[in-house]
C-alpha positions in Angstrom: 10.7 -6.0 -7.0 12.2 -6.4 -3.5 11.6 -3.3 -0.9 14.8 -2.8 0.9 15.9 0.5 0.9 13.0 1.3 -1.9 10.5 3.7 0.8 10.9 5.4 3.8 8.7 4.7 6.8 7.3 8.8 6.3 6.4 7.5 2.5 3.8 5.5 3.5 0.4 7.2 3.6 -3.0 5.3 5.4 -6.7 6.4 5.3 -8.0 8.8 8.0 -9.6 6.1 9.7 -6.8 4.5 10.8 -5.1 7.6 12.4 -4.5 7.4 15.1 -4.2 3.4 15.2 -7.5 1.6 16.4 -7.6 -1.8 18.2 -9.6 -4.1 15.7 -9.1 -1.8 12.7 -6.3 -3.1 9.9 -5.6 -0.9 7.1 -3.2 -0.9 4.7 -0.3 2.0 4.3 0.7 2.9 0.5 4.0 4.5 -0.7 4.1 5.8 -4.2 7.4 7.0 -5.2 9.8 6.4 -8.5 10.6 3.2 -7.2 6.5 2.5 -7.7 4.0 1.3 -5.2 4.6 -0.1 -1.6 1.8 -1.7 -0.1 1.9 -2.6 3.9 -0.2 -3.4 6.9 -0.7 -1.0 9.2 -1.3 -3.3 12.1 2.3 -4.7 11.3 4.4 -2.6 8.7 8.0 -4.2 9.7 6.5 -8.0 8.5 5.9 -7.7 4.8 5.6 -5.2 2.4 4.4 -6.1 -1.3 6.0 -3.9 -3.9 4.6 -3.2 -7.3 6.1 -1.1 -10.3 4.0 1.6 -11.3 2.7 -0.4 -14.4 1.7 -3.0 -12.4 -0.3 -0.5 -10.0 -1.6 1.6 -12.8 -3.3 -1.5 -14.7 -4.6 -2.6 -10.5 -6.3 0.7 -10.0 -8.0 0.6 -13.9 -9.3 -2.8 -13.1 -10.8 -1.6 -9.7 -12.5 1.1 -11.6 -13.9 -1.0 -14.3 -15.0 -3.3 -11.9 -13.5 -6.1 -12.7 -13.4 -7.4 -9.0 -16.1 -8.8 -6.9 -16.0 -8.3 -2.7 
């Protein structure tokens, strides 16, 4: 799914930690809209933003929480 025109910059939500921005701190900004789920760096939002559809989100977040992935 391409991201043009899909989110607004104000969409995009990041983790308390990384506001206000921190030098040596990357996070990740998320948008959730009908269009489904934007996923950017916060250290450079304007390169590359990964788009999912909510499907594709919904089955990422049930794997996370069944463990399924190792850190």
């Amino acid at each position: 799914m391409k991201s043009k025109n899909l989110f607004r910059d104000e969409e995009f939500r990041t983790p308390e930690m990384c506001n206000p921005p921190q030098d040596g701190i990357d996070c990740v900004a998320v948008a959730i809209n009908k269009n489904g789920v934007a996923v950017r760096s916060t250290h450079d939002p304007k390169k590359t933003t990964t788009v999912f559809t909510n499907t594709e989100w919904r089955n990422f977040i049930t794997s996370v929480k069944q463990g399924n992935f190792s850190v």
